[in-house]
MARBAMAR-20574 format. One line per 8 residues: number of its first residue (from 0); their letters; for each residue x negated, y, z of N, C-alpha, C. Coordinates in nm, 4 decimals. Each point is the difference from the previous one (the first is absolute). Layout:
BEGIN
NUM) a) X/Y/Z/X/Y/Z/X/Y/Z; ...
% end
This chain:
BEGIN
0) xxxxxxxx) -0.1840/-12.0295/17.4015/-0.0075/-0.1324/0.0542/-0.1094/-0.0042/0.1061; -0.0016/-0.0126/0.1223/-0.0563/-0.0598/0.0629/-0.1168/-0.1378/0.0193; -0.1118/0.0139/-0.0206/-0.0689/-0.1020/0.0559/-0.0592/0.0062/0.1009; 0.0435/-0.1761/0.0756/-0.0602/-0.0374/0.1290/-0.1806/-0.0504/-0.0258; -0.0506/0.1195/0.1258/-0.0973/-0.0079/0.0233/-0.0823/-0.1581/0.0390; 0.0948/-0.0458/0.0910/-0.0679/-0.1110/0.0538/0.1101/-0.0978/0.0055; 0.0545/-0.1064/-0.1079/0.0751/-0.0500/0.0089/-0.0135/-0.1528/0.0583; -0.1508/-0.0123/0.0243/-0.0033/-0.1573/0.1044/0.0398/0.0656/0.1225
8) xxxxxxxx) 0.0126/0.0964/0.0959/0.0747/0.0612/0.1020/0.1443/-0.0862/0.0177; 0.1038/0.0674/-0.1410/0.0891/-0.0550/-0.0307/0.0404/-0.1025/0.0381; -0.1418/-0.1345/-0.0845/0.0388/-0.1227/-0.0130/-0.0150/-0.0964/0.1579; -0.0917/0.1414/0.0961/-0.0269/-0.1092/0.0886/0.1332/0.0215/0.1266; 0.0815/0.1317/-0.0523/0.0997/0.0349/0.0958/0.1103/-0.1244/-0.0293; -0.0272/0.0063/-0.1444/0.1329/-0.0906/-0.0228/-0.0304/-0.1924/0.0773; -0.1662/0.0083/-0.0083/-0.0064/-0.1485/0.0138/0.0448/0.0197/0.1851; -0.0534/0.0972/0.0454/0.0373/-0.0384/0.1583/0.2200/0.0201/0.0013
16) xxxxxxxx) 0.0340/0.0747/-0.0217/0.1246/-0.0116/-0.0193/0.0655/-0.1789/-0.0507; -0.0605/-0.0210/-0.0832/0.0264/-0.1563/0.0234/-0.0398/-0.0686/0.0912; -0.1056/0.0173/0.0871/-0.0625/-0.0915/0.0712/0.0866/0.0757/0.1131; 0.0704/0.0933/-0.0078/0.1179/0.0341/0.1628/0.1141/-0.0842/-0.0712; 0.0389/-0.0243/-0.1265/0.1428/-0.0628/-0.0148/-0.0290/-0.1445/0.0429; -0.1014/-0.0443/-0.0201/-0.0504/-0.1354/0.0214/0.0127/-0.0595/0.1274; -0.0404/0.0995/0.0693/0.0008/-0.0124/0.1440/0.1353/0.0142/0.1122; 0.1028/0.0584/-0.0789/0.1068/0.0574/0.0482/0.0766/-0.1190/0.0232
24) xxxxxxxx) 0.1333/0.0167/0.0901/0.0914/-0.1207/-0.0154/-0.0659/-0.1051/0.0971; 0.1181/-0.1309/-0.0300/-0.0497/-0.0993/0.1265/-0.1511/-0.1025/-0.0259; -0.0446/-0.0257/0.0710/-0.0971/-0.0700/-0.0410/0.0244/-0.1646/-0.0816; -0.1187/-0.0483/-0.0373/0.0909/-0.1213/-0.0997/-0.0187/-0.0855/0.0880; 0.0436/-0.1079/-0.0310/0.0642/-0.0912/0.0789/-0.1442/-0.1277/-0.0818; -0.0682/-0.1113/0.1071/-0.1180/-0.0563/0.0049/-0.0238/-0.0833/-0.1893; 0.1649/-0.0371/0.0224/0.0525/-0.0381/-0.1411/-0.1054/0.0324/-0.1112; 0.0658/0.1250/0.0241/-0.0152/0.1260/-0.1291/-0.1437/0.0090/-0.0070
32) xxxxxxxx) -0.0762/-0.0075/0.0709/-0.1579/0.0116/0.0102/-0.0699/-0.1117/-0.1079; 0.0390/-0.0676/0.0586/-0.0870/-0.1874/-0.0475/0.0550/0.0081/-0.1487; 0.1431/0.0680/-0.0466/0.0570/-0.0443/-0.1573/-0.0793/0.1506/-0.1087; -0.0158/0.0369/0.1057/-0.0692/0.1730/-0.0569/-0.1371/-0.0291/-0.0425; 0.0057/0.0250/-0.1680/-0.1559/-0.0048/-0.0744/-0.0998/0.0594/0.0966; 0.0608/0.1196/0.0175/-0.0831/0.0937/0.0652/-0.0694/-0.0288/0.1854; 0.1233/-0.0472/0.0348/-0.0295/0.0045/0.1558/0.0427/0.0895/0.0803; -0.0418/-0.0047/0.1058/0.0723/0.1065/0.0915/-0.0878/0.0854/0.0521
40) xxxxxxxx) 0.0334/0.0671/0.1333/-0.1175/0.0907/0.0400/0.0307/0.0372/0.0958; 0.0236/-0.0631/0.1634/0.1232/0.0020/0.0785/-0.1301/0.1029/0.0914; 0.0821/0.1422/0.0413/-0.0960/0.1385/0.0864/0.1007/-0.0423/0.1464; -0.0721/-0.0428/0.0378/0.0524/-0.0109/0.1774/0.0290/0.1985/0.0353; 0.0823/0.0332/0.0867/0.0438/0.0965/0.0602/-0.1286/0.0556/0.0871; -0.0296/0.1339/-0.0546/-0.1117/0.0608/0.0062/-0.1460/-0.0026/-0.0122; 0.0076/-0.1126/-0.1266/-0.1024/-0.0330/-0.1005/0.0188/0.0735/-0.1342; -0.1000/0.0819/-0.0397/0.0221/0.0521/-0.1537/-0.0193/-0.0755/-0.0799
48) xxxxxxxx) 0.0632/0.0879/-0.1442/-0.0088/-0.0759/-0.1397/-0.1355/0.0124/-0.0606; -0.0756/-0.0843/-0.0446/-0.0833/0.0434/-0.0469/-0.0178/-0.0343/-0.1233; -0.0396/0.1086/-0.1005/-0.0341/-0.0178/-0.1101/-0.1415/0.0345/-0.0676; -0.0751/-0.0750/-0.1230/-0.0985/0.0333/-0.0518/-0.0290/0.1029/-0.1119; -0.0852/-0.0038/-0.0122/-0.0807/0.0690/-0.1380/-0.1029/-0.0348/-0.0797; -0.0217/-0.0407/-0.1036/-0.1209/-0.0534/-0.0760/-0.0418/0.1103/-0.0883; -0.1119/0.0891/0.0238/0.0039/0.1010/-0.0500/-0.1423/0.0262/-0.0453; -0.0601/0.0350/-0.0873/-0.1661/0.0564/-0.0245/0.0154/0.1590/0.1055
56) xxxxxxxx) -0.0451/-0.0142/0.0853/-0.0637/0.1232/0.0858/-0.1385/0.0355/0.0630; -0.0786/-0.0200/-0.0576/-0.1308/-0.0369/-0.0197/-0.0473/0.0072/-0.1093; -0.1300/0.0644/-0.0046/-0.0774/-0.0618/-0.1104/0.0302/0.1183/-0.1178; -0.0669/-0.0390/-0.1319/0.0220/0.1005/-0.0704/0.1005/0.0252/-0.1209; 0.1054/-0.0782/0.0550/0.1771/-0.0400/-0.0632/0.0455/0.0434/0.1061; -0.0371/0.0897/0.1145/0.1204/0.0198/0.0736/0.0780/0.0736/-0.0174; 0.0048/0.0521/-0.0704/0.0936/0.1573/-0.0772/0.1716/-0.0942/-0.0292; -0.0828/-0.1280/-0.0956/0.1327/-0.1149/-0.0046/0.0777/0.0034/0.1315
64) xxxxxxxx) -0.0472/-0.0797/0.0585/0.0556/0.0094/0.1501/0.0548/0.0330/0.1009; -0.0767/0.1008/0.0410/0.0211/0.1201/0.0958/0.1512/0.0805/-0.0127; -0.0341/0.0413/-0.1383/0.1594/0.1013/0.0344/0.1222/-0.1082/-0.0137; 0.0454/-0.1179/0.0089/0.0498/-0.1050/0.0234/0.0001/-0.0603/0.1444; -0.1067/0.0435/0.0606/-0.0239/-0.0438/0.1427/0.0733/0.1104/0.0865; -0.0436/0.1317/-0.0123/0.0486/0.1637/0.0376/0.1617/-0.0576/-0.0533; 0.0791/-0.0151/-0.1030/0.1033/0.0069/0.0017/0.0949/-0.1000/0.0402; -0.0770/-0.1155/0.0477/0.0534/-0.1128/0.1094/-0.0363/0.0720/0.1332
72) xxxxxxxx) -0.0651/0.0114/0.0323/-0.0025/0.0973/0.1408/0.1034/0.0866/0.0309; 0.0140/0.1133/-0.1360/0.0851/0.1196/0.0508/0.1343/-0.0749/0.0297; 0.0192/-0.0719/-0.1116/0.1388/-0.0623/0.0157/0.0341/-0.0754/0.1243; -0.0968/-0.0184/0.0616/0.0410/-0.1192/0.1297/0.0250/0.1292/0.0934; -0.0573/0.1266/-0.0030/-0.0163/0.1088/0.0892/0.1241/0.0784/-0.0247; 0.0427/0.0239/-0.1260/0.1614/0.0427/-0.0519/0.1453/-0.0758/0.0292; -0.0816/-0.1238/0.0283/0.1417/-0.0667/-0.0514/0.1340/0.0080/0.1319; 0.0057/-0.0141/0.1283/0.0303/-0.0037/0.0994/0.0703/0.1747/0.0258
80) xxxxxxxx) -0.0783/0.0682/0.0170/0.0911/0.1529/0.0535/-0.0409/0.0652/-0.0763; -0.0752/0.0027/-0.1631/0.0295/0.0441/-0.0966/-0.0895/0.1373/-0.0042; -0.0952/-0.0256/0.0870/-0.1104/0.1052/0.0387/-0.1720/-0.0610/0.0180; -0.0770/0.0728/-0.0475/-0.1134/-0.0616/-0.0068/-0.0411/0.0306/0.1451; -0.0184/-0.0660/0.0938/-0.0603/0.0096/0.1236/-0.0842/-0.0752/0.0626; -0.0096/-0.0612/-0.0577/-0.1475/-0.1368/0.0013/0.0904/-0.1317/0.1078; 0.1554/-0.0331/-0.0115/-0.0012/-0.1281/0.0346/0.0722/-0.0330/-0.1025; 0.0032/-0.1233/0.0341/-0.0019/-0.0934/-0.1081/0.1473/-0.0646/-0.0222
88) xxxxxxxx) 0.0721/-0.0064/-0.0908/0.1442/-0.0707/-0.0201/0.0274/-0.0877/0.1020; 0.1452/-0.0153/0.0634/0.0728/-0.1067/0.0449/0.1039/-0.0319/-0.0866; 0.0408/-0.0819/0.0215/0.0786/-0.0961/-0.0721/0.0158/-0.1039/0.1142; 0.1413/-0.0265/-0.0174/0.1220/-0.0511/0.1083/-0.0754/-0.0227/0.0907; -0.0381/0.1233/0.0828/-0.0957/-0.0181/0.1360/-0.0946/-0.0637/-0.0463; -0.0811/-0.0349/-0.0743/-0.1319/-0.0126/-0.0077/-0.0698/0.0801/-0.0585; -0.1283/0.0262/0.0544/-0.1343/0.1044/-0.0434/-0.0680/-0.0658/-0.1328; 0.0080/0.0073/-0.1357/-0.1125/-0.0311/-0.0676/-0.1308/0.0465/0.0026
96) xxxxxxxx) -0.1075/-0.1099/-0.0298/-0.1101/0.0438/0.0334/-0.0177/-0.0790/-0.1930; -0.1536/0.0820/-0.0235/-0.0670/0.0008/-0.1103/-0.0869/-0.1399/0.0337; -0.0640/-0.0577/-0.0781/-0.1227/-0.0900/-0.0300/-0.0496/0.0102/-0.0903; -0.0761/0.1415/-0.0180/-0.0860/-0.0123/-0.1264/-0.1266/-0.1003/-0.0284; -0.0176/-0.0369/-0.1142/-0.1247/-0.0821/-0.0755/-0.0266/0.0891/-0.1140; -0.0921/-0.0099/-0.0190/-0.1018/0.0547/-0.1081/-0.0517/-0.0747/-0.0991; 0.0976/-0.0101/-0.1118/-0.0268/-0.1185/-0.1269/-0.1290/0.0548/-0.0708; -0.1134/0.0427/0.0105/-0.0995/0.0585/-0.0383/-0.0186/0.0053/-0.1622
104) xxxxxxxx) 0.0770/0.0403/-0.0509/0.0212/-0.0454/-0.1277/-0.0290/-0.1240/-0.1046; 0.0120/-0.0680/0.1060/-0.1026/-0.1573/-0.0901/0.1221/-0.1327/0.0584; -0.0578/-0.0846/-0.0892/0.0625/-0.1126/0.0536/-0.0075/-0.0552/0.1341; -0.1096/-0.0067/-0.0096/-0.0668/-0.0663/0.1605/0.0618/0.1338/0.1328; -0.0015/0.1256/-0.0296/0.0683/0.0625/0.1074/0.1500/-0.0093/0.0017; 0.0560/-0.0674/-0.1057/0.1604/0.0254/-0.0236/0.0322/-0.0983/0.0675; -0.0883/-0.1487/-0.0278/0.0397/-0.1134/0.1019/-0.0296/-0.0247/0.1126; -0.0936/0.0697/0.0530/-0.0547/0.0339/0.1727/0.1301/0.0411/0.0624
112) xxxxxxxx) 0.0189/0.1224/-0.0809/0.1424/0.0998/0.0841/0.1034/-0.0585/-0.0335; -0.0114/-0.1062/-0.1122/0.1772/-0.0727/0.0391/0.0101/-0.1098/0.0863; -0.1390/-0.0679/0.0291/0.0029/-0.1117/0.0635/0.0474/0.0903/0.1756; -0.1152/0.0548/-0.0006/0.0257/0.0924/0.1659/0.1721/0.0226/0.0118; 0.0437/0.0600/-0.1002/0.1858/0.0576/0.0042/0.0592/-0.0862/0.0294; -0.0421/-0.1539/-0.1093/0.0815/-0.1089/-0.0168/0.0117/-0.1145/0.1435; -0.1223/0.0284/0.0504/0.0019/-0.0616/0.1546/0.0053/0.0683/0.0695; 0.0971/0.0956/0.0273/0.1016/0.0524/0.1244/0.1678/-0.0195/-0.0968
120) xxxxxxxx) 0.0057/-0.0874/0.1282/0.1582/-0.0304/-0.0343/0.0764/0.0922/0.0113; -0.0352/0.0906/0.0845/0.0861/0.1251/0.0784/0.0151/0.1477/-0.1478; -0.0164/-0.0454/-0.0877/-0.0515/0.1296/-0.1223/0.1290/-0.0786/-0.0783; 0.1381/0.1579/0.0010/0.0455/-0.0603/-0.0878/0.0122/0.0517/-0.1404; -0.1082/0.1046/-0.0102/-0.0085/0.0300/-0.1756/-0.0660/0.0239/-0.0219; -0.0943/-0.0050/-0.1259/-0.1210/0.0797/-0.0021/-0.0061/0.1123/-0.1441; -0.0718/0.1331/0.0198/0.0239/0.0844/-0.1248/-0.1495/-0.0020/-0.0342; 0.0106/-0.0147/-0.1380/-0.1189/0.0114/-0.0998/0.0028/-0.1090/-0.0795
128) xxx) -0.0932/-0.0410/-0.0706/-0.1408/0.0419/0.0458/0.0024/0.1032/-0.1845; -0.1366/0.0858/0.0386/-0.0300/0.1411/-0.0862/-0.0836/-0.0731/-0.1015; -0.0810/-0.1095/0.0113/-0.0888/-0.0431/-0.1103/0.0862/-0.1154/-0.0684
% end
């Protein structure tokens, strides 16, 4: 039997693979926005997607963190031509870009870095947080 070494890798291939099905197809219609719990997240044509991270990378919990941060990275660097070459995923013509925060393992850093995430409208997911 086989065990996987690093299976948040896995989980973060699979989360961007949703975030390309998400994106795929026609865009929604203004409707669909306003009745949507969630909301929308409308990327004008040659504006990237951007997504966050709430992560302990810092400090002396960063061990939590870090290899969670490294495997959101690789994955944004894999995901597109399936080769690590230092750019970063597209998805339906758009470039994702990262927004990391640093939940410093405490409360008070978990709500700094969600408030910062939570006021950019332009962030449409965020992975973590490690504490």
């Amino acid at each position: 039997m086989t065990k996987l070494r690093n299976p948040r890798l896995i989980v973060l291939i699979g989360l961007m693979a949703l975030i390309a099905a998400a994106c795929g197809g026609t865009a929604a219609a203004p409707d669909a926005c306003a009745s949507d719990a969630f909301g929308c997240v409308t990327i004008a044509d040659g504006e990237p997607i951007s997504i966050g991270s709430l992560l302990v990378i810092t400090g002396p919990n960063s061990s939590l963190g870090l290899d969670s941060q490294y495997g959101v990275e690789l994955a944004l660097d894999y995901y597109s031509d399936q080769a690590f070459d230092g750019t970063n995923a597209v998805i339906a013509g758009h470039t994702v870009e990262l927004s990391p925060e640093d939940d410093g393992c405490s409360a008070e850093g978990g709500t700094a870095g969600a408030n910062r995430l939570a006021a950019d409208a332009q962030i449409v997911a965020v992975i973590g947080t490690s504490c």
